[in-house]
C-alpha positions as CSV (number, residue, x, y, z in Angstrom):
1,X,-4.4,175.2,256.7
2,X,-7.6,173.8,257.9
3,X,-11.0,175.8,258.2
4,X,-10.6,175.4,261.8
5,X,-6.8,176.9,261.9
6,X,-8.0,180.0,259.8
7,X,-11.1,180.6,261.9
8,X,-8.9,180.3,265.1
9,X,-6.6,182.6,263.8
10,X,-9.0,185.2,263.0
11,X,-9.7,185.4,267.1
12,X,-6.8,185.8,268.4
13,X,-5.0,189.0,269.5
14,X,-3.4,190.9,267.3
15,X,0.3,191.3,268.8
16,X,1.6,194.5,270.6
17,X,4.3,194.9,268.7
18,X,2.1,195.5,265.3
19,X,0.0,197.7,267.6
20,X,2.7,199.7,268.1
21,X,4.0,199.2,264.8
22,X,0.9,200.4,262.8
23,X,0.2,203.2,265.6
24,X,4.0,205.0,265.0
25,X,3.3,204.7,261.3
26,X,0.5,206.6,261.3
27,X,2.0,209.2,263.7
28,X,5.3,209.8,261.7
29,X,3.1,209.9,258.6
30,X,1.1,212.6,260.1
31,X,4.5,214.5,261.0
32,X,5.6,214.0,257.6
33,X,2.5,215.8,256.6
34,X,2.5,218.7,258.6
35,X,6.5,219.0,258.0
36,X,5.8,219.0,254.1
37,X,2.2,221.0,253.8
38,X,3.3,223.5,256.4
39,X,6.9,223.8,256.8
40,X,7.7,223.8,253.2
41,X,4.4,223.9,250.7
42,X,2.4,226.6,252.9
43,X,5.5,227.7,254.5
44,X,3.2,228.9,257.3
45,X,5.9,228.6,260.1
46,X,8.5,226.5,260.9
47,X,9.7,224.0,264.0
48,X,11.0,227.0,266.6
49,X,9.4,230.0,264.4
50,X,7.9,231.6,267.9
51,X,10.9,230.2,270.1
52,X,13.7,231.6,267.9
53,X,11.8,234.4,266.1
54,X,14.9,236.4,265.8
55,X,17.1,233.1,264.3
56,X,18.3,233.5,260.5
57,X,16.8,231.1,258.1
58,X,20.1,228.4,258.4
59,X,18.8,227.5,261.9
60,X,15.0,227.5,260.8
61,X,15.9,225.0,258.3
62,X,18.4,222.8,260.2
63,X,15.6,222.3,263.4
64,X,13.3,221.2,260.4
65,X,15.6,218.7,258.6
66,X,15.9,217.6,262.4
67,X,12.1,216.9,262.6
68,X,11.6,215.2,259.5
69,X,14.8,213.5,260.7
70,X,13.0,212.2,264.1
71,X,10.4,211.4,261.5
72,X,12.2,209.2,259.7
73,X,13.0,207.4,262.7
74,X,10.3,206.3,264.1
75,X,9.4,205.4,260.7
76,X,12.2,202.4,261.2
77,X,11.0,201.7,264.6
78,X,7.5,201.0,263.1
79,X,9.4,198.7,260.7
80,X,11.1,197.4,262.8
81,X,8.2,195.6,265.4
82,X,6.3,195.1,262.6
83,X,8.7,192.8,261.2
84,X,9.5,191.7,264.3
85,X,5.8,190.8,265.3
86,X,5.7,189.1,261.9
87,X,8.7,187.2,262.5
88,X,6.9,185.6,265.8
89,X,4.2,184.3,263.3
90,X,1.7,186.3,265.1
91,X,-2.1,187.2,263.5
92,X,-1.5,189.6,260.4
93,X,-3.7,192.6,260.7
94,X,-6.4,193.0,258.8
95,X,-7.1,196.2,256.5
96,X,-9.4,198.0,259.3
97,X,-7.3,197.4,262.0
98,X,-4.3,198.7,259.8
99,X,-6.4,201.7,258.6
100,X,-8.0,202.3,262.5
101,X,-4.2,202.2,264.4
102,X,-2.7,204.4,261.3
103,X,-5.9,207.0,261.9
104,X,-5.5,206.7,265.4
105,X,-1.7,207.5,264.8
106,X,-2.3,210.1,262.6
107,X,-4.3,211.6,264.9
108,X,-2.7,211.7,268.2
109,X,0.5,213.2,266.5
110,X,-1.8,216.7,266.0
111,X,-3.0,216.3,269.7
112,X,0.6,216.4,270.6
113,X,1.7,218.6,268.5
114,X,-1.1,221.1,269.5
115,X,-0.9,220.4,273.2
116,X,2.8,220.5,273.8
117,X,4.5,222.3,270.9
118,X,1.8,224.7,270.1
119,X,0.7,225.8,273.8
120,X,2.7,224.2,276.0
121,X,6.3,225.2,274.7
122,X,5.3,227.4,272.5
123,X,7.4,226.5,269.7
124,X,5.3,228.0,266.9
125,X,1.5,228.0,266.1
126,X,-0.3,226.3,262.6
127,X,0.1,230.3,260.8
128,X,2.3,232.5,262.6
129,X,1.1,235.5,260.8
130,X,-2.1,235.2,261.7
131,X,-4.4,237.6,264.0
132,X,-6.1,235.0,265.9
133,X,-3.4,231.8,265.9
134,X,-5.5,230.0,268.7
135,X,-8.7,230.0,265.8
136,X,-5.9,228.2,263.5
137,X,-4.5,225.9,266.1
138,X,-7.9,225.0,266.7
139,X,-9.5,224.7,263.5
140,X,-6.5,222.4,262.1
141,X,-6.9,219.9,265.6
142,X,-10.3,219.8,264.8
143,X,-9.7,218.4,261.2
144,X,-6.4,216.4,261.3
145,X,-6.3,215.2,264.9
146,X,-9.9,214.7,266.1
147,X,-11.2,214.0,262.6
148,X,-8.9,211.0,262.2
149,X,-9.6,210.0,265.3
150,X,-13.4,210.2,264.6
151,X,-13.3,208.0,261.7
152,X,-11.1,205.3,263.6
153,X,-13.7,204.9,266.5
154,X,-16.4,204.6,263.3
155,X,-14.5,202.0,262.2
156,X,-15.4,198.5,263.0
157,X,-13.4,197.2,265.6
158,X,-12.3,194.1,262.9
159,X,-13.5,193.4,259.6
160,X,-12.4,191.2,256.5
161,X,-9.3,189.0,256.2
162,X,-5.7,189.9,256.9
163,X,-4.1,191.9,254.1
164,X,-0.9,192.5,253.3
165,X,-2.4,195.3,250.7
166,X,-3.4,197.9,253.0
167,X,-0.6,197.6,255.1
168,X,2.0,197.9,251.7
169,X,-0.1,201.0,250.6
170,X,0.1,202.8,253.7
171,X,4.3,201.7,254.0
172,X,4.7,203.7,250.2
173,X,2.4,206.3,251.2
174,X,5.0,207.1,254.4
175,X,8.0,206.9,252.1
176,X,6.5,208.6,249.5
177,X,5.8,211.6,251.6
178,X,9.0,211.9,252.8
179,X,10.5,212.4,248.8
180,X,7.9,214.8,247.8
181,X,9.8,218.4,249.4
182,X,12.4,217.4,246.5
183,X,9.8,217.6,244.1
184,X,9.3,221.3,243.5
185,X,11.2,221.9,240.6
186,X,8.3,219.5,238.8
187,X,5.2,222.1,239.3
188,X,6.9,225.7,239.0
189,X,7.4,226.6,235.2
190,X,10.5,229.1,236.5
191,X,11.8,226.5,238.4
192,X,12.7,229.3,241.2
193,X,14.7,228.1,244.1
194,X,15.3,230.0,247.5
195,X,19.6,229.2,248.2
196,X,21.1,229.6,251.7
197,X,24.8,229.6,251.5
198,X,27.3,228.1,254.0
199,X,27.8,230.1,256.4
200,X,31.0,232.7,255.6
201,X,30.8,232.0,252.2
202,X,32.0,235.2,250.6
203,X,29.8,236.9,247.5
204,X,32.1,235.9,245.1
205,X,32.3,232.5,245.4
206,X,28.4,232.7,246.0
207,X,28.1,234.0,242.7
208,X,30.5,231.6,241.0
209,X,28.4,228.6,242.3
210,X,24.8,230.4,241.1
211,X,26.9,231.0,237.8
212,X,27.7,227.3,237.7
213,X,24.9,226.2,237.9
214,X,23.7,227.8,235.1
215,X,21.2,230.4,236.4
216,X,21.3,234.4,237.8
217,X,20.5,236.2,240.6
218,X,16.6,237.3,241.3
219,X,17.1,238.8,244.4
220,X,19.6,238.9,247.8
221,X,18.7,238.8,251.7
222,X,20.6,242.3,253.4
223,X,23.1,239.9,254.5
224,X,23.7,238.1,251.6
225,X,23.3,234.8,252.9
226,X,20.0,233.9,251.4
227,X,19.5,234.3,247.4
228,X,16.7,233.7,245.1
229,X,17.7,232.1,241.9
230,X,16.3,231.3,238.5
231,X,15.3,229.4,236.2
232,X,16.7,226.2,238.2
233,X,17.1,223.2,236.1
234,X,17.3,219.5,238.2
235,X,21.1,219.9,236.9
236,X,21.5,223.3,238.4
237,X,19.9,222.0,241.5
238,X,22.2,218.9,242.2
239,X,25.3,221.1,241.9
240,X,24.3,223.9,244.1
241,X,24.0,220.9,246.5
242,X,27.0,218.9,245.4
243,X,29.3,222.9,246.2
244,X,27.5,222.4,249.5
245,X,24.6,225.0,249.6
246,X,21.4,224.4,250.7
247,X,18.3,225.2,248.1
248,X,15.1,225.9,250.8
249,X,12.5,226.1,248.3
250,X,11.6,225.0,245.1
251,X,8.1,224.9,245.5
252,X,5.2,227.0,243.3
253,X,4.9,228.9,246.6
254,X,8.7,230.3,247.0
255,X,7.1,233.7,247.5
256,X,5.9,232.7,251.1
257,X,9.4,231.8,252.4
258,X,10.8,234.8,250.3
259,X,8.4,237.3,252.2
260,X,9.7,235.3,255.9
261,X,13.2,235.8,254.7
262,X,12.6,239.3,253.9
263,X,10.9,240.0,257.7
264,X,13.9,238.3,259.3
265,X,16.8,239.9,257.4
């Protein structure tokens, strides 16, 4: 390619489709975030905590795996056009566009979030136990939506060559996020896991899949639906799924979802 070809390239448009491609990447990986940190890490609420305060734990859980799900989605859309614009042999975008459209992204998913789910429907709020849940609404807008925001329109508008790097990174960061709920087992030294059984499960065949798995009882919801197990081995893990029950938490901070499931049995 010719000095001429390259410099030509270098001014023309970058294609819609990336635009859109790079944009939805940054806003699913900004919904994988919040879904991760504060659904399951922080445990601060969950996706209808203030719609369906009332709800057992099964139903919290299942409208999350359904975020995360719609997540995941728009993840493949964002694939999708941008091997699609790349297919057209359109400009490749270069490491600040990539890194402005993903901020940009990032940040208009907690405008949305706050605007319409927060206020608007009133879905839930950033810490549902709080006192003052508008100062926490605000507070976290102010650092993940406007900050990213901030630091896109500080970004030049388009600066060094095209890279493939940046645009790879930020792909494997999105993916990555999505693996690391499983990882929980990893950073507790109990290796304590919150179970919810199916639902009309009866106690004994509760107990012989905690049995099976080779771990005991640490404490029961009222109900008897929800149990806290331990120590959990990876082994113990995979068969409490494979006998179809659902482990909630493995993180170091099971004690947050253990106090919600305590409130709401």
């Amino acid at each position: 390619m010719s000095l001429h070809d390259a410099v030509d390239g270098s001014h023309r448009r970058l294609d819609r489709k990336a635009i859109w491609g790079w944009l939805l990447v940054g806003f699913a990986l900004a919904g994988f975030f919040d879904g991760i940190v504060l659904h399951q890490i922080l445990q601060w609420h969950h996706l209808l905590s203030a719609f369906s305060p009332g709800s057992d734990l099964r139903a919290q859980i299942v409208a999350d795996g359904l975020f995360h799900l719609a997540m995941y989605l728009l993840l493949v859309l964002a694939t999708i056009l941008l091997v699609a614009a790349r297919a057209t042999n359109s400009r490749i975008a270069t490491t600040s566009e990539i890194l402005r459209l993903s901020l940009v992204g990032f940040g208009l998913w907690h405008v949305v979030d706050a605007a319409v789910f927060h206020w608007l429907l009133g879905l839930h709020r950033i810490k549902m136990n709080s006192d003052t849940p508008l100062a926490w609404d605000v507070g976290w807008l102010a650092v993940f939506g406007l900050g990213p925001l901030l630091l896109a329109w500080a970004f030049p508008s388009r600066s060094g060559v095209a890279s493939g790097s940046a645009g790879a990174a930020l792909m494997s960061v999105a993916i990555l996020s999505g693996l690391t709920a499983g990882l929980g087992p990893s950073f507790t030294r109990n290796y304590e896991a919150i179970v919810v059984f199916k639902e009309g499960m009866r106690p004994a065949s509760m107990m012989q899949m905690v049995l099976g798995a080779g771990t005991s009882l640490k404490w029961t919801s009222s109900d008897g639906s929800v149990w806290v197990v331990g120590p959990l081995s990876w082994g113990g893990l995979f068969k409490l799924h494979a006998n179809g029950a659902i482990v909630v938490s493995t993180s170091p901070l099971v004690g947050g979802c253990l106090g919600w499931s305590r409130f709401n049995a």
